[in-house]
Structures are given as structure tokens and as C-alpha cells.
ROLO-285213 format. One record per residue: x, y, z of N, C-alpha, C, O in turn. Coordinates in steps of 0.05 Angstrom, whole numbers, plus 5000, padded with zeros to 4 digits. Layout:
REM residues N
XYZXYZXYZXYZ ...
END
This chain:
REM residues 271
501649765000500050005000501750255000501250435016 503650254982504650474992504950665017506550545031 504350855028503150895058501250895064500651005086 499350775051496450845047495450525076496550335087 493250645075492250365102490750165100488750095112 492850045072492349835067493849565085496149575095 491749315085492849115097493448905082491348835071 496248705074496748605064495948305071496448105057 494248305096492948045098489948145112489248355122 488547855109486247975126487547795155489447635155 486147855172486447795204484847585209482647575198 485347495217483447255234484347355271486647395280 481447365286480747485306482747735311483647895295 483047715337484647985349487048055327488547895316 486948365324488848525311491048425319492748465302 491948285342494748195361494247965351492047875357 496147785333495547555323499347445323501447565326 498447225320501547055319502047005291501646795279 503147275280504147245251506947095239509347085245 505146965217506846645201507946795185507446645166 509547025171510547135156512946845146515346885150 512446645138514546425133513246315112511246405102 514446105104514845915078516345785081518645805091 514445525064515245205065518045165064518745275044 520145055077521544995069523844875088523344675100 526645025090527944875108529245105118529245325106 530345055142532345365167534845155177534244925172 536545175186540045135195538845015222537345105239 540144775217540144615244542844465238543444365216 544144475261546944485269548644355240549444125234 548644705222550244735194548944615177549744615154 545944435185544244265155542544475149541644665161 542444385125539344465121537244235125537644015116 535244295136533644045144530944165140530444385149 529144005127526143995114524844135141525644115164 523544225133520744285148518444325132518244375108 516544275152514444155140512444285145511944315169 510644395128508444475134505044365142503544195131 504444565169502244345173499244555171497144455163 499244745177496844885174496845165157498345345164 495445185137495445545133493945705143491645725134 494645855161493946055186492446155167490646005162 492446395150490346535139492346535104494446475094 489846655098491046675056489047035058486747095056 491847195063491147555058491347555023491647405004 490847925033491147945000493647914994493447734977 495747964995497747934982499847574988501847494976 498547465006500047265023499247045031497247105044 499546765030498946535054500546585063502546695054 500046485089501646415114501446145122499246055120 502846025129503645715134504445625163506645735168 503645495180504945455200506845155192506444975176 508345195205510744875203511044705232510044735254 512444535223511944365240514444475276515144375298 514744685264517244815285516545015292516745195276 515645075312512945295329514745545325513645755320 517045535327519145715321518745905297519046145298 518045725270517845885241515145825238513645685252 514545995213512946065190513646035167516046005169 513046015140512946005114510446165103508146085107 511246385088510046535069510246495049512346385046 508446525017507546515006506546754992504346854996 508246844976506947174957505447054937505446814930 504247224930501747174913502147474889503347684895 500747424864500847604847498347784848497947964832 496447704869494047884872494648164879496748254890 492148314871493548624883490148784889488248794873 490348854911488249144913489349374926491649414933 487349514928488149804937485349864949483249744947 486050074960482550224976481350074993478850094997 483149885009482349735031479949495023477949425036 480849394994480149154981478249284960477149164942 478149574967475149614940475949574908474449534889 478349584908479549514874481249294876482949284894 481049104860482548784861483448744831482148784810 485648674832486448474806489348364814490148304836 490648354787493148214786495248334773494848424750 498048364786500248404778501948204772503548144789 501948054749504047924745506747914749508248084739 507947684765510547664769510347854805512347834820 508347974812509148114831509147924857510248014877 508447714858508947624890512247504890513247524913 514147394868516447344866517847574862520047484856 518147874862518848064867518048204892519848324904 516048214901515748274925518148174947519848304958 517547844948518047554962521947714957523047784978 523247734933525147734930526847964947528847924960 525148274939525948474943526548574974528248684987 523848454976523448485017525648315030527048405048 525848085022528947895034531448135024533548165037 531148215010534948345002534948545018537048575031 533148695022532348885041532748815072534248925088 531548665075531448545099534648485112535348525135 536148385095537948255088539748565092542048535102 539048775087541549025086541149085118543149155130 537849045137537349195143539349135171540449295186 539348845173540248585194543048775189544448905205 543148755166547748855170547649115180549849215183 545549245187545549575194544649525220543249715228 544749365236543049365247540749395270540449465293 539249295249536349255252535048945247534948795228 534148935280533948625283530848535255529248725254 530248365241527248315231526847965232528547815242 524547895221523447665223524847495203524647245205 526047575184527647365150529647125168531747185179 528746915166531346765159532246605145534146455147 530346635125532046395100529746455064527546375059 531546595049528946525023528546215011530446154996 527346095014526745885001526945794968528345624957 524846014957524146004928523746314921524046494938 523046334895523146604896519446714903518346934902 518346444911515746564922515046614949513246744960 517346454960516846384996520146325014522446255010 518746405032520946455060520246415083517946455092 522446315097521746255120523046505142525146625141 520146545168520846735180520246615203518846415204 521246745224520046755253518246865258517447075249 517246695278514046735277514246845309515646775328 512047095305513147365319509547425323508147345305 508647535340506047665352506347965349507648105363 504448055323504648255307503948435334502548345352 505248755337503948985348501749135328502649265309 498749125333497349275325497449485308495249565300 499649615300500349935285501549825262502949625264 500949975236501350015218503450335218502550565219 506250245217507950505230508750735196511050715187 507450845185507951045159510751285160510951485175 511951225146514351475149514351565122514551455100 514151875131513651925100515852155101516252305121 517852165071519852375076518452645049519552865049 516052585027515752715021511852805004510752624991 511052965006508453005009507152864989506952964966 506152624992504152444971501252334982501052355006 499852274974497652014975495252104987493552224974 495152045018493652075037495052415056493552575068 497352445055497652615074497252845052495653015059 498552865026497553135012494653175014493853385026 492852995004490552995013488853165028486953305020 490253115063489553135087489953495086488253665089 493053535079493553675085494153875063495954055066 492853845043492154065015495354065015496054275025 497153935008499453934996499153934968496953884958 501053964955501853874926503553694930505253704947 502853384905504453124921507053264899506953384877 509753144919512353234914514053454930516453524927 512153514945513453694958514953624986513453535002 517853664995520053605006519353745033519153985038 519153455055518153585080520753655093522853575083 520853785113523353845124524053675146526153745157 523253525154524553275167522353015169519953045172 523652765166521452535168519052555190519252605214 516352485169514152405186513352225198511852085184 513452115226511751865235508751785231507551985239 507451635225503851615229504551275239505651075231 502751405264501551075265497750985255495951155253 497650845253494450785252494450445257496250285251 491650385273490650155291490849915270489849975248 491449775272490649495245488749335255489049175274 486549375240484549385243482149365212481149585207 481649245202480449265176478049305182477349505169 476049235196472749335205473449675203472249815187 475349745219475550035228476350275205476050515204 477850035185478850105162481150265176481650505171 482650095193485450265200486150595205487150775191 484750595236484650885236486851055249487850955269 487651245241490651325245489651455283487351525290 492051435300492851365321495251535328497151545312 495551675348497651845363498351675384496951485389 500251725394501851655424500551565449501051385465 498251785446497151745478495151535472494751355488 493451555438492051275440493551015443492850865461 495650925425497350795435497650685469496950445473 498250775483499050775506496450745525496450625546 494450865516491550845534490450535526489850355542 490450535500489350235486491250035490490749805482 493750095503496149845514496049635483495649395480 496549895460497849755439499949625440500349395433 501749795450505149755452505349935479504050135484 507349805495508049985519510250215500510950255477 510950355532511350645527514350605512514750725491 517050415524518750315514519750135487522050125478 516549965476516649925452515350075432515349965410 514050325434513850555418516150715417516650805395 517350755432521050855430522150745419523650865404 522150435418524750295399523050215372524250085356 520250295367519650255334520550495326521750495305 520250725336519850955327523450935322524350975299 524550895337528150925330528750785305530150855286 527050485311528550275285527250455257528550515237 524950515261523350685234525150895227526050895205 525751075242526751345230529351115222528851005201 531751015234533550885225533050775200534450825180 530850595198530250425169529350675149529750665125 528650815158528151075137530851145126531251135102 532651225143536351375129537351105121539051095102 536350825135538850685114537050655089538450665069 534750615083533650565062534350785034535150735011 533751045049534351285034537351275020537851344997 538551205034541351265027542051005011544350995001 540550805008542150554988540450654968541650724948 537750674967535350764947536750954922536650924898 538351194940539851364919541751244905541751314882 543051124911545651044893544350854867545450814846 541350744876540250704843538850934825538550894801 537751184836536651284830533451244836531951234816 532351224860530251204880529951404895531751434912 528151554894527551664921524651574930522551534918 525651544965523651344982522151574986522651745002 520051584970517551724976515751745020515351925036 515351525018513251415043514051135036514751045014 513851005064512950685060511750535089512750615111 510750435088510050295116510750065127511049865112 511250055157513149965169510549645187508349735194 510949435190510449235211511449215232512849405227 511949155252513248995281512448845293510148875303 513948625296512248345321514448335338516748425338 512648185358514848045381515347775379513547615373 518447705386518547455389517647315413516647435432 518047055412516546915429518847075462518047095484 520747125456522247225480521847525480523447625495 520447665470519547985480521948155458523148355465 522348045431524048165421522948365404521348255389 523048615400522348795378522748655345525148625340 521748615331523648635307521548635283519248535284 523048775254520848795233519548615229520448405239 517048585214516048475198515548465175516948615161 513348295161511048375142513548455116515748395128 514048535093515348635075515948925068514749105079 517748965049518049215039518949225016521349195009 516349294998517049234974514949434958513449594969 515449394918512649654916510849644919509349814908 509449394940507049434942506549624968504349744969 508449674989507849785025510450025007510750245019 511150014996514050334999512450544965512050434943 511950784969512750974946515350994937516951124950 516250864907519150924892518451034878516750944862 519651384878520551514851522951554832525251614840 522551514815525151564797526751844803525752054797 529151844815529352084821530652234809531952374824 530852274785530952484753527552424746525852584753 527252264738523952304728522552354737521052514726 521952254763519352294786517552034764515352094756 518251864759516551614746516651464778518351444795 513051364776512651264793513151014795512250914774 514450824813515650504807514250334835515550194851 511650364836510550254854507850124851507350094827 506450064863502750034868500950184865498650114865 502250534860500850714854499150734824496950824819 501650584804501450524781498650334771497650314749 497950194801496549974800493550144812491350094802 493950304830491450434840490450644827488050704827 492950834809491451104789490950964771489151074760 491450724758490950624730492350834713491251014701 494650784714496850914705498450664682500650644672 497050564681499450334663502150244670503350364688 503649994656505750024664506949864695509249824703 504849794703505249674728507549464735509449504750 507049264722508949004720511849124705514149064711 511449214695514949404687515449564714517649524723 514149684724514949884742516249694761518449744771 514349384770515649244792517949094780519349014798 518849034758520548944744523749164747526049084747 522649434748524349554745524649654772525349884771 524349584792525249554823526249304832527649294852 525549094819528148904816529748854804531048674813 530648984773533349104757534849274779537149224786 533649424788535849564798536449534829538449644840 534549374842536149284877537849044867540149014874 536548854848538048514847539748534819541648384813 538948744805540248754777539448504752540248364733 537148554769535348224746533448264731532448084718 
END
């Protein structure tokens, strides 16, 4: 969803759910690789199955080429997009660990699925936006493109009945979304994942518009990302053209879509 408050899965019960962000396959046991096996699929979102395995520890995910926008009111298909997504979000993931920033990746499988740790999502959908697009020009009679003078935080509730309603600090903290100490360390890892993102993004010629951020806990009380980052949750602009290289392509009916996600993996994987 670009920053927009979209949910890449639907929920099954409480917004606080034990998210399978994993895929079938196999994780490092002492230097093997060893099978794992899948035994239930927790839920099938829009963009995702989720898989539980036979190792309470992981998950197995599953991208999918489906796509909506407008909180499911427009649906179709991007070809090739759940193996670019699946791909893009691991390399990412993959920079963010060497910077780091602890997240849920530990192994790509295939280029459709990965296995992750399976982590009990925090409620917030965390938005950082470094320049005026989508929903916030909108809000706030901007012209989209215009260069804010320092990064924006938004949180909003995840929540699909509610249609994800955006959320300040004190609701946070009254609604015992996240205590007062793990809203400090998302908000740190976010602004952080914002400068390292920005700063590898340029050296292809990207600028990180907005994108939205996940967090779960591990089974030991650990902070760490989730969910993906890819063009379906980040705004990429071309930054000589201002060509849009995202989901936006997919929600203005702008054409071009499946090139645009093609051409965000030419230039992170060079493929």
C-alpha cells in the first residue's frame, strides 16, 4: 500500500495475532539444512498465505500475484509481483540485519516463499513519509512532491472493520497497543530504516517517497520487523523523472505496472 492503510492480509480474530510471515521449506540446524514441513495455513491475505510448520519457532510465506488497493475496494493482478515482492523484501531485509536492525527473515526458500520467525504482530501500521504524497497531501492540501523538512511518523490501529484508523501516542499507550518503551524502539528502528533505506535507494536512482513499516514480538519479548518492503507497502520515485515505480501505478490506472515492479528489481538485484 504504499503508505496508504492498506492491509496485506486479512486477520483472523484479534488485531494481536501470531504472525506466520514464513514459507515451506527448510532453516539451519546444526550447519544442515533440514526439511520442514508444513502443517496448517493460518490465513490466505491479499497479498500472502501464511503457513504454519511443524517448528512452532517458524512460518512460511507465500506471495501471491493478487493486488488491491482502497482497503480491498479495487482487486486484480500484477504479474510476476508476489516473486518480486518475496525477492525484494528478503534483500532488504537482508541490508537491514547488516545495519542493524533486528527483523523476522531467515531463510528465502524459492523466489515465492520464505521462512520467517514467527513473531506476535503489534497492532500499528507504523507510515514514514519523507515527502508530500497520497493520503497526507490529501489531508493536508499539499501538492504531492513536495519536500518535508524532516521525516514523518503516522501510526494507525490494524484493524480492517475500522478501516485502519490513524492513532497518536497517547492512544497507543491508553489502548496498551505497545507499551511506552516499545513505541520508542519502533519509532528509533523506523526513523533508522528510513536513512538506511534512503541512502542505498539513491545510489540506484530511487527516492523513498513514504512506505510502511510492521513489528512483532518474538516469542522472547523481542522487537523486530516484519511483514515486507516492497512496491506494494513503499512509494519509489525515479529520482530524475519522478516516474512512479510502485502500486500507485496499479491504484491511478496509470499503466505500466508490472514494468514498474520489474524495474525495482533490475535495479536492487540487477535482474
Amino acid at each position: 500500500m504504499g503508505a496508504e492503510t492498506e492491509n496485506n492480509a486479512d486477520r483472523l480474530g484479534s488485531p494481536v495475532y501470531w504472525y506466520g510471515t514464513a514459507l515451506f521449506g527448510a532453516y539451519k540446524r546444526k550447519g544442515r539444512l533440514t526439511a520442514m514441513e508444513k502443517t496448517v495455513q493460518m490465513y490466505e491475505g491479499k497479498a500472502k498465505k501464511v503457513f504454519a510448520t511443524d517448528d512452532d519457532r517458524y512460518c512460511i510465506v507465500s506471495y501471491k500475484d493478487d493486488a488491491t488497493a482502497f482497503n480491498g475496494l479495487k482487486k486484480g493482478t500484477i504479474l510476476g509481483k508476489g516473486a518480486i515482492n518475496n525477492r525484494v523484501t528478503n534483500h532488504l531485509m537482508r541490508l537491514l540485519e547488516k545495519n542493524g536492525i533486528p527483523t523476522h527473515f531467515v531463510e528465502e526458500l524459492s523466489d515465492r516463499e520464505t521462512v520467517v520467525k514467527k513473531v506476535k504482530i503489534v497492532p500499528l501500521e507504523v507510515i514514514v513519509r519523507n515527502i508530500a504524497a497520497g493520503s497526507l497531501a490529501k489531508r493536508l492540501g499539499l501538492e504531492e512532491g513536495v519536500k518535508m523538512k524532516r521525516p514523518v511518523l503516522e501510526y494507525c490501529y490494524k484493524n480492517d472493520e475500522l478501516g485502519d484508523p490513524m492513532v497518536n501516542e497517547y492512544h497507543i499507550l491508553a489502548m496498551d497497543y505497545a507499551t511506552e518503551d516499545e513505541l520508542k524502539l519502533i519509532a528509533e528502528y523506523s526513523l533508522k530504516i528510513n536513512q538506511i533505506l534512503s541512502d542505498y535507494l539513491k545510489e540506484v536512482n530511487i527516492e523513498l517517497i513514504d512506505f510502511k513499516l510492521e513489528f512483532g514480538k518474538t516469542e522472547d519479548g523481542q522487537i523486530v520487523l516484519a511483514d515486507e518492503i516492497s512496491p506494494d507497502t513503499c512509494r519509489f520515485w525515479d529520482s530524475v523523472s519522478g516516474e512512479k515505480l510502485d502500486k500507485d501505478r496499479f491504484r491511478r490506472d496509470l499503466g505500466g505496472v508490472e514494468d514498474a515492479y520489474r524495474e525495482i528489481m533490475k535495479r536492487l538485484l540487477g535482474e
